[in-house]
C-alpha positions in Angstrom: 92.9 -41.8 -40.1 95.0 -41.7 -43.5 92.7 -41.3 -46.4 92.5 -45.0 -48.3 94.3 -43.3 -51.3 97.1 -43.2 -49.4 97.9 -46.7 -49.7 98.4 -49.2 -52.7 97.8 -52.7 -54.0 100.4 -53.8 -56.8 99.0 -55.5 -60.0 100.8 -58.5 -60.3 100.6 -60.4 -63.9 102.5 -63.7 -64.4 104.0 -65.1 -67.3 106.6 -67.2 -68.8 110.0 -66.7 -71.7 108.4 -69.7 -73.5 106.0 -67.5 -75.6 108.7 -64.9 -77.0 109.4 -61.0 -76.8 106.0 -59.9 -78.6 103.9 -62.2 -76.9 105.4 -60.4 -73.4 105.2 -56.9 -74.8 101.5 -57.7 -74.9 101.1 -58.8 -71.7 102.9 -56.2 -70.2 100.6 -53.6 -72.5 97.2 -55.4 -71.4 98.5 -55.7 -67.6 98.9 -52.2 -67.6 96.0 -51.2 -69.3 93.6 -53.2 -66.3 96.0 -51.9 -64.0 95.0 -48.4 -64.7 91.4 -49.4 -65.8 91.3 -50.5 -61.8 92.8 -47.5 -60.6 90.7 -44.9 -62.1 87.2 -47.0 -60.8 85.4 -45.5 -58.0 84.6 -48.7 -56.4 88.1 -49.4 -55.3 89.6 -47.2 -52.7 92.8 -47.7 -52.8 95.6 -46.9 -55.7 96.4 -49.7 -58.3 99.7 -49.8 -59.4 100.9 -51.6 -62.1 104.5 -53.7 -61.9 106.8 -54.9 -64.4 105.4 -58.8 -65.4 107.2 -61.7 -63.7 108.7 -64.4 -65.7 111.2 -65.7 -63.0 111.5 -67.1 -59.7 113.9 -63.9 -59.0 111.5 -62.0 -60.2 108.6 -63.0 -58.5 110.7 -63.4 -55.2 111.9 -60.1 -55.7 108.4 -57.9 -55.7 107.1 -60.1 -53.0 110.0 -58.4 -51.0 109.3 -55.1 -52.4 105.8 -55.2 -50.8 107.1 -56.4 -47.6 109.0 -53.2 -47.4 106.8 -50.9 -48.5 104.6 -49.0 -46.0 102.4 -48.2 -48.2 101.4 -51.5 -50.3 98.7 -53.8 -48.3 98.8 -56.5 -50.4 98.8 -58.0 -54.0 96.6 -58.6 -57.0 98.1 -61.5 -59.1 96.8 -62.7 -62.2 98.1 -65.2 -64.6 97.8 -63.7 -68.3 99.6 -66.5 -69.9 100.7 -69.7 -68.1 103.0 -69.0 -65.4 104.8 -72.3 -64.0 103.8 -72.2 -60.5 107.2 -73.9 -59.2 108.1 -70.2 -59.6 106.1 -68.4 -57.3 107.0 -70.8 -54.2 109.7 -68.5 -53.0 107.6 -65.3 -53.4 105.1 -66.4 -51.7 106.5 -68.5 -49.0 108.2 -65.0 -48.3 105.5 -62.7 -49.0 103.9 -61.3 -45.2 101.5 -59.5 -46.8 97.9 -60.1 -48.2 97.2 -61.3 -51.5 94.1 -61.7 -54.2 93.8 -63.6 -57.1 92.3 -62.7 -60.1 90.3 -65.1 -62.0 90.2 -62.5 -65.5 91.2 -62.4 -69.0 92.0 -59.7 -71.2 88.9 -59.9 -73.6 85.8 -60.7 -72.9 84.2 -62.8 -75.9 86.3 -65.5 -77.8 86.4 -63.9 -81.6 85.2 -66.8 -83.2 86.1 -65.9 -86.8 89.7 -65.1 -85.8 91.2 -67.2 -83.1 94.3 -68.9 -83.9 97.3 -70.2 -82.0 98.8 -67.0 -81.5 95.2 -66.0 -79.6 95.5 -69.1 -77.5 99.2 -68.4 -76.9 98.1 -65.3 -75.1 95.0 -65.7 -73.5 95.8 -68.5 -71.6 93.9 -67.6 -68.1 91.9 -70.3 -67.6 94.5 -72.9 -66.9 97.3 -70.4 -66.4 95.3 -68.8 -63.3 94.2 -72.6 -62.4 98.0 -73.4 -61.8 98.6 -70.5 -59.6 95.8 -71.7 -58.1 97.1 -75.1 -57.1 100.1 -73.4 -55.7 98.2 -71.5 -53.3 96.3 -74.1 -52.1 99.4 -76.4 -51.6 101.0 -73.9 -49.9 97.7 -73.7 -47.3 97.8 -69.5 -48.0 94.3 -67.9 -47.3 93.5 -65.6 -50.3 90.8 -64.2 -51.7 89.8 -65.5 -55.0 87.9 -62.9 -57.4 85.9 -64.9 -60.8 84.9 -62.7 -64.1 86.0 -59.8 -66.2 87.8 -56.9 -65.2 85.4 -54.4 -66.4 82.6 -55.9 -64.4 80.8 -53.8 -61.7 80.8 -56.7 -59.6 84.5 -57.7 -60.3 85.4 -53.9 -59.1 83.4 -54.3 -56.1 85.1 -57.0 -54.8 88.2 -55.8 -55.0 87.1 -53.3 -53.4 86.1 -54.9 -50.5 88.7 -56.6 -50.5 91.8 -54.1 -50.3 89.3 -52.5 -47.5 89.8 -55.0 -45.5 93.7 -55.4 -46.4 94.1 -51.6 -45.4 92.5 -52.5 -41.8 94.9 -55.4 -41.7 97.9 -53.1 -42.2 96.9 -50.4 -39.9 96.1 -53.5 -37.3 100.0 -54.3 -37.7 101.4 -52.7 -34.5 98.0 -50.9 -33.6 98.9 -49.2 -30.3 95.4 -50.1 -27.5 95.4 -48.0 -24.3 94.0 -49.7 -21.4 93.0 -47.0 -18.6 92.5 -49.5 -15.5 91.5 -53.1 -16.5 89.1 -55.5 -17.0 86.0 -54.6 -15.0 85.0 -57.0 -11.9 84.9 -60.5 -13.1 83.8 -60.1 -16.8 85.0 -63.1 -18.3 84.5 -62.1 -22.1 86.3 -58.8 -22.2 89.4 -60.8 -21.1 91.8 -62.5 -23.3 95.6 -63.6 -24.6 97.5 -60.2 -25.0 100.3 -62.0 -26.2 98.4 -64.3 -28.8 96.6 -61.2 -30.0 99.9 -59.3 -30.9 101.2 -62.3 -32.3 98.1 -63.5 -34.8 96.8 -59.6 -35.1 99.2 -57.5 -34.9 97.5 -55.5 -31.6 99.7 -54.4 -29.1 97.7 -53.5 -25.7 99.2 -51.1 -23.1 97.8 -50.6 -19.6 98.0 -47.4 -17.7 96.5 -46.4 -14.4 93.9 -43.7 -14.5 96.1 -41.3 -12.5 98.6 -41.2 -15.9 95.2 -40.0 -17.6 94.7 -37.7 -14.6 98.3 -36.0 -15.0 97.1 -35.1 -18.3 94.5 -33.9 -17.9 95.5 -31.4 -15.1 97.6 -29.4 -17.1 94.5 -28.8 -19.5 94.4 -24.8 -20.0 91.3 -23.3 -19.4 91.3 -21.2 -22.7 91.2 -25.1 -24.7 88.4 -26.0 -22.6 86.6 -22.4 -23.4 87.3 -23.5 -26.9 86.2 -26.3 -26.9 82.8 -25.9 -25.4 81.7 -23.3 -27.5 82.6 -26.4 -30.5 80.0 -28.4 -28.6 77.1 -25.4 -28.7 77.9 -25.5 -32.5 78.1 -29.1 -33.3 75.4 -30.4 -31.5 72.1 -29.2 -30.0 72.6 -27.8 -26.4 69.6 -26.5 -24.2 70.5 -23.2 -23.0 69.7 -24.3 -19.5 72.5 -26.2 -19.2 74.7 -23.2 -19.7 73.2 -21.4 -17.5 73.2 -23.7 -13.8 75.7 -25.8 -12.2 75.6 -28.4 -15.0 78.0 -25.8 -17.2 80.9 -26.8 -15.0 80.1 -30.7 -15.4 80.3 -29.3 -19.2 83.5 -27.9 -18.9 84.7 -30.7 -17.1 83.9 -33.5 -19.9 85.5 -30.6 -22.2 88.7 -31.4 -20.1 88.4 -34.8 -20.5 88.2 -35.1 -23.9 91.3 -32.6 -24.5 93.1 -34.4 -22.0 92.3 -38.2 -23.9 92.9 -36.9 -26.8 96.2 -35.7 -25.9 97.2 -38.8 -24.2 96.4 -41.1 -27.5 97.8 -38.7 -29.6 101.1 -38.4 -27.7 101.0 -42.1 -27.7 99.8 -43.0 -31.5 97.3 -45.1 -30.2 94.8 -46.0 -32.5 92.0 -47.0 -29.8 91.2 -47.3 -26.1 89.2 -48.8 -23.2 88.1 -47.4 -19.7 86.4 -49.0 -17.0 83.7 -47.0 -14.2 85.0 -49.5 -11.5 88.4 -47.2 -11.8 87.6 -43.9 -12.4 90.2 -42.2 -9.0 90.8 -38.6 -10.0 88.2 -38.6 -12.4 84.7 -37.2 -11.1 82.7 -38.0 -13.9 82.7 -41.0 -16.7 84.2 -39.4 -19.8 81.4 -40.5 -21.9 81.0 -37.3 -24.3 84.8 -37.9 -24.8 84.5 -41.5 -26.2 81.6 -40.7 -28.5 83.6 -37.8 -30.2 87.0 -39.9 -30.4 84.9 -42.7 -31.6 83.7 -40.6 -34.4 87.0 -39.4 -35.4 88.3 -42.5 -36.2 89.2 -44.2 -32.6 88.5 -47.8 -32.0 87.3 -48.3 -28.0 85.5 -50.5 -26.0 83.8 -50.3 -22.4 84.9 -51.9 -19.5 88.0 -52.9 -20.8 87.5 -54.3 -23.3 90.1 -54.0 -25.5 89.3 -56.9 -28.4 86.4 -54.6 -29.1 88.2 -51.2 -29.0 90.6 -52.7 -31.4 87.8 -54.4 -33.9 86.0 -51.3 -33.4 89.0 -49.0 -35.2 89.5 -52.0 -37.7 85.8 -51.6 -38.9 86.2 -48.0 -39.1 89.2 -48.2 -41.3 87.3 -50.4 -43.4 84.5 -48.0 -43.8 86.2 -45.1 -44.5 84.9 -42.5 -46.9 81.3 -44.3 -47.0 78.2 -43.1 -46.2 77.6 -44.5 -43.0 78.6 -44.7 -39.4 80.2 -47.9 -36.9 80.3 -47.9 -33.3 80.9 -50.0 -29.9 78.0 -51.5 -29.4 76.0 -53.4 -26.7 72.9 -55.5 -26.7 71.1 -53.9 -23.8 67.3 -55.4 -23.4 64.9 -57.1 -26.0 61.0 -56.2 -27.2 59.1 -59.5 -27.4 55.7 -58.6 -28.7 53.2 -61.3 -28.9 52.2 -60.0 -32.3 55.2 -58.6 -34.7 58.8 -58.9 -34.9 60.8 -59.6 -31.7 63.9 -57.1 -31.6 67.2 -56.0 -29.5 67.7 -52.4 -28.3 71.0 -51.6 -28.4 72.8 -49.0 -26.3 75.6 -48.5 -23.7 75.7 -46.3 -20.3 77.1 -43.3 -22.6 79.2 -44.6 -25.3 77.5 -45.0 -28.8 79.6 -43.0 -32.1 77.8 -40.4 -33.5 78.8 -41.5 -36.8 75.7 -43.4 -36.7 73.0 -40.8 -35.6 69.9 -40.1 -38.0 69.7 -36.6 -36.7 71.6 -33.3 -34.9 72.5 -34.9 -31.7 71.5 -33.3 -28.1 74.0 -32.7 -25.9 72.7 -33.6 -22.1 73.9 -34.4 -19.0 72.3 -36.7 -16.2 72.7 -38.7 -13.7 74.8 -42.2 -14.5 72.9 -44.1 -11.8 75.5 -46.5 -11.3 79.2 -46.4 -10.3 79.2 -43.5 -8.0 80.6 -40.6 -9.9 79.2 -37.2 -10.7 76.9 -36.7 -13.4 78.4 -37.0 -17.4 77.6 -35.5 -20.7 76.8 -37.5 -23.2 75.4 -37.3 -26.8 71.7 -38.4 -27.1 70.5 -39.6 -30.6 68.7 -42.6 -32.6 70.3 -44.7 -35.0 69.8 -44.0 -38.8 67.6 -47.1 -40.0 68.2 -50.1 -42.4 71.0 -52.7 -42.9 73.7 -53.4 -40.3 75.9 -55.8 -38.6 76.8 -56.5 -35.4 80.6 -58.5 -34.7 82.7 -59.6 -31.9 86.0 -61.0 -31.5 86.4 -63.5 -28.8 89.1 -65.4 -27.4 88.4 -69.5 -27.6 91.5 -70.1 -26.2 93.5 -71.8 -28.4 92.4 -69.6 -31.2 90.4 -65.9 -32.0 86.7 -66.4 -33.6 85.0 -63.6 -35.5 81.2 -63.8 -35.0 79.1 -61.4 -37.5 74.8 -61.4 -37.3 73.6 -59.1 -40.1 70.8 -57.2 -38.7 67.6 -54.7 -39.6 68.0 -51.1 -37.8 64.2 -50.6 -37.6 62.3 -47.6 -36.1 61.8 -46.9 -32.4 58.3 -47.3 -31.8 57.1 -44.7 -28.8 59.2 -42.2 -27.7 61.5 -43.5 -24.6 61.8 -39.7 -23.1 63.4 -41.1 -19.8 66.2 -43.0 -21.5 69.4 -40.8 -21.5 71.2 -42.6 -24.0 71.9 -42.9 -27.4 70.2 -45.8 -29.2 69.3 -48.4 -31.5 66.5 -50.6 -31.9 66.7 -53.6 -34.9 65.8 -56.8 -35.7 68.4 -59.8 -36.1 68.9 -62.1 -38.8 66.9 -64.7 -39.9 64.9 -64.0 -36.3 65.5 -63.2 -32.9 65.2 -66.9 -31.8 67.5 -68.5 -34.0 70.0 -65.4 -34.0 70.4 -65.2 -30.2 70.6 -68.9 -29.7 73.5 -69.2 -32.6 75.3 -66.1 -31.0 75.0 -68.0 -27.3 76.5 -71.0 -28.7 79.2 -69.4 -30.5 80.3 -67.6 -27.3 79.9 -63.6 -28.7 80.3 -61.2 -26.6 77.5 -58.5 -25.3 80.2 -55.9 -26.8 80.2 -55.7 -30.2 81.0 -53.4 -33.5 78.5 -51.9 -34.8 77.8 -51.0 -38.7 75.8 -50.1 -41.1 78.9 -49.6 -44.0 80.7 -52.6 -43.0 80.3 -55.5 -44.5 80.1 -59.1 -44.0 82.6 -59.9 -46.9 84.9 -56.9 -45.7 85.0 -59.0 -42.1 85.3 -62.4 -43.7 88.5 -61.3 -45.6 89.7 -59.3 -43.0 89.3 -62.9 -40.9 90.5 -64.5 -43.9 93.9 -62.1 -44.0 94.2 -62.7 -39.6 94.0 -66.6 -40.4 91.0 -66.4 -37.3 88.3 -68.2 -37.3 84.8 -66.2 -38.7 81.2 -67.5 -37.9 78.5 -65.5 -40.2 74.3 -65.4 -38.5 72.4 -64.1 -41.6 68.9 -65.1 -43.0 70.3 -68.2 -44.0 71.3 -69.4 -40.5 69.9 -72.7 -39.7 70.5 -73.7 -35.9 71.2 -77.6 -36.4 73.6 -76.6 -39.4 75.3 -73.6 -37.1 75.7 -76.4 -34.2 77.6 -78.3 -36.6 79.5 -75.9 -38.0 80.8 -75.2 -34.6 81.6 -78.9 -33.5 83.4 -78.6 -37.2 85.5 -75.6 -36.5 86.3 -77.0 -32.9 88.2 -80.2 -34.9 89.8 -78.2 -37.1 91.4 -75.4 -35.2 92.5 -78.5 -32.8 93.7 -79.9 -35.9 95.3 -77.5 -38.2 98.2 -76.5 -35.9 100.1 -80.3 -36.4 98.8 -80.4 -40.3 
């Protein structure tokens, strides 16, 4: 993945001719100064780059184009230092296809009491010229993302933050290449969905290829790259000796193969994530398990089974978590603890495909049996999960729209050792309880796939759902079940609705 700092949000400051060339020469000077006062803050990501102030419907129209066409801009800040008539900005953004925030801010934080005059209020006229901007986003129906208080706030920074983390993952979702090796798996209805609605709301463009154009690759795989490659697995990761010493070294070598010929594939491709299914593994011997963890890791989105919503969330949630301490993953809830006495929780694992990026320690390289599906035995990394806040999300199809459905979760200890599992794993508690959070998740249709985080936010996913104009259900300690039910039955109107509005 490119490095956030590679891409840029413009500063965007409004104003007017009415207020003369020294009042504007002000602007522009404070505008630039915030500008640069954002760009040099550590909570935001991305670059912040000032622009010239727009007093013009040509103006404004013009810049909106400019970030159209610019690769490298996700979106715009726009703040209102004086009053900007809003009839202005109509073309702009009517034409703008990319993101944009709104600043609630003012230059100063404190009225000077002693001095204020006419000139003062001339200048600082924020809190009705931001309200008009206001009014012209709302008429125009445009989901934004509205940020309240002073520039030099903590929190202020934060939030933009979050939010041009979540723009980034849009861009980088605009065109995102998916590989599908095989398809969906038997008759799982979930991991289906509308290709073409996806590409057209998201921007995810999903491409199926038969195992045997994976195979091709991965014949031609020299054996000096698998040599190579292995010996990068004894350094990375714990490997007992013993299984470089019997017949399980070639079972090794051959996941080594399998991950140089994937990686290959999606390279050659620019894919940005993937799927694979066990039911159609011909040419394969083994399940490239070990493969999907490492690509995972590196940045890949994927998803089990075919499922390619997940595989494409999946690389969404890592863009958004980039350069954090942290780690996301596919995910799966795989069998529940229901004590009498304590908190009831999920363990969450797959066959063989949980990131690294979330381990709490060195991970152990095995390999054992898969004991379903019929192929030889895989490698696979074995770790726990690092404990404390997460999330888990899942993007579904409803049909005649996408829903995003996030439960914030508690990664909590594993209790006794489980030294017959051999699979990575994680063990947590959902929010507000297992009872109310698995009932809420039934009703709202999520999938047993899911991404996984524990640097991902809920805010980072809203706007990211805000920015898709999808639908985004939240499960946190605040979730009531009657008020959830409702919520639903009020979504169900409204997306039936909204369409003819």
């Amino acid at each position: 993945m490119n490095s956030l700092q590679a891409f840029q949000m413009w500063f965007i400051t409004g104003s007017q001719h009415l207020y003369g060339p020294e009042t504007l020469k002000q602007v522009a000077e404070d505008s630039k100064h915030i500008a640069e006062y954002l760009n040099d803050s550590d909570r935001i990501p991305v670059k912040v780059i000032f622009k010239p102030v727009v007093t013009t419907p040509e103006e404004i129209l013009a810049v909106c184009k400019a970030a159209n066409n610019d690769p490298t801009c996700i979106g715009l800040v726009c703040w209102m230092h004086t009053f900007s008539p809003a009839k202005m900005w109509i073309a702009g953004l009517t034409a703008l296809n990319k993101p944009f925030c709104h600043l609630h801010t003012q230059f100063g934080r404190e009225i000077p009491w002693s001095d204020i005059d006419m000139d003062f209020m001339n200048l600082n006229q924020s809190a009705h010229g931001d309200r008009e901007f206001g009014f012209i986003g709302t008429r125009l129906r445009l989901d934004r993302k509205v940020i309240v208080g002073h520039w030099q706030d903590e929190a202020v920074q934060q939030q933009l933050g979050t939010w041009s983390r979540a723009a980034v993952a849009w861009a980088d979702s605009q065109g995102m290449k998916v590989a599908r090796f095989g398809d969906n798996m038997r008759d799982v209805a979930v991991t289906e969905g509308n290709k073409v609605s996806a590409q057209i709301q998201l921007g995810y463009s999903i491409n199926g290829y038969g195992v045997g154009d994976l195979v091709k690759v991965v014949e031609q795989v020299s054996e000096k790259s698998v040599d190579e490659l292995v010996t990068c697995y004894t350094e990375e990761y714990e490997v007992p000796k013993a299984l470089l010493q019997t017949r399980s070294y070639s079972a090794l070598r051959e996941a080594a193969r399998l991950e140089i010929g994937l990686r290959t594939f999606l390279e050659s491709g620019n894919f940005k994530a993937f799927t694979t299914t066990f039911e159609d593994l011909h040419g394969i011997n083994q399940l490239p398990g070990l493969a999907c963890q490492r690509l995972m890791k590196d940045g890949y989105g994927f998803g089990a089974e075919g499922d390619w919503k997940t595989a494409a969330l999946v690389r969404s949630m890592k863009v958004m978590g980039s350069g954090l301490p942290g780690g996301t993953s596919f995910m799966e809830d795989y069998t529940y603890h229901l004590p009498e006495k304590g908190a009831n929780c999920v363990l969450g694992a797959h066959m063989l495909e949980v990131c690294p990026s979330i381990a709490s320690e060195k991970p152990t390289l095995q390999i054992y049996p898969l004991s379903i599906g019929g192929k030889a035995d895989p490698a696979r990394l074995l770790f726990n999960t690092r404990t404390g806040p997460a999330l888990n999300a899942s993007l579904i199809d409803m049909g005649n729209r996408f829903r995003l459905i996030i439960n914030e979760i508690e990664v909590v200890p594993i209790e006794k050792p489980m030294p017959k599992l051999p699979v990575a794993q994680a063990l947590w508690v959902p929010k507000p309880n297992l009872k109310v959070a698995a009932a809420a998740w039934i009703y709202a249709g999520g999938a047993h796939h899911t991404g996984f985080s524990q640097v991902v936010t809920t805010e980072m996913l809203r706007d990211f759902a805000d920015m898709a104009g999808i639908e985004c259900l939240t499960i946190n300690d605040r979730t009531d079940l009657l008020e959830f039910k409702k919520e639903l039955r009020f979504n169900h109107l409204y997306y039936s609705l909204a369409k003819g509005l």
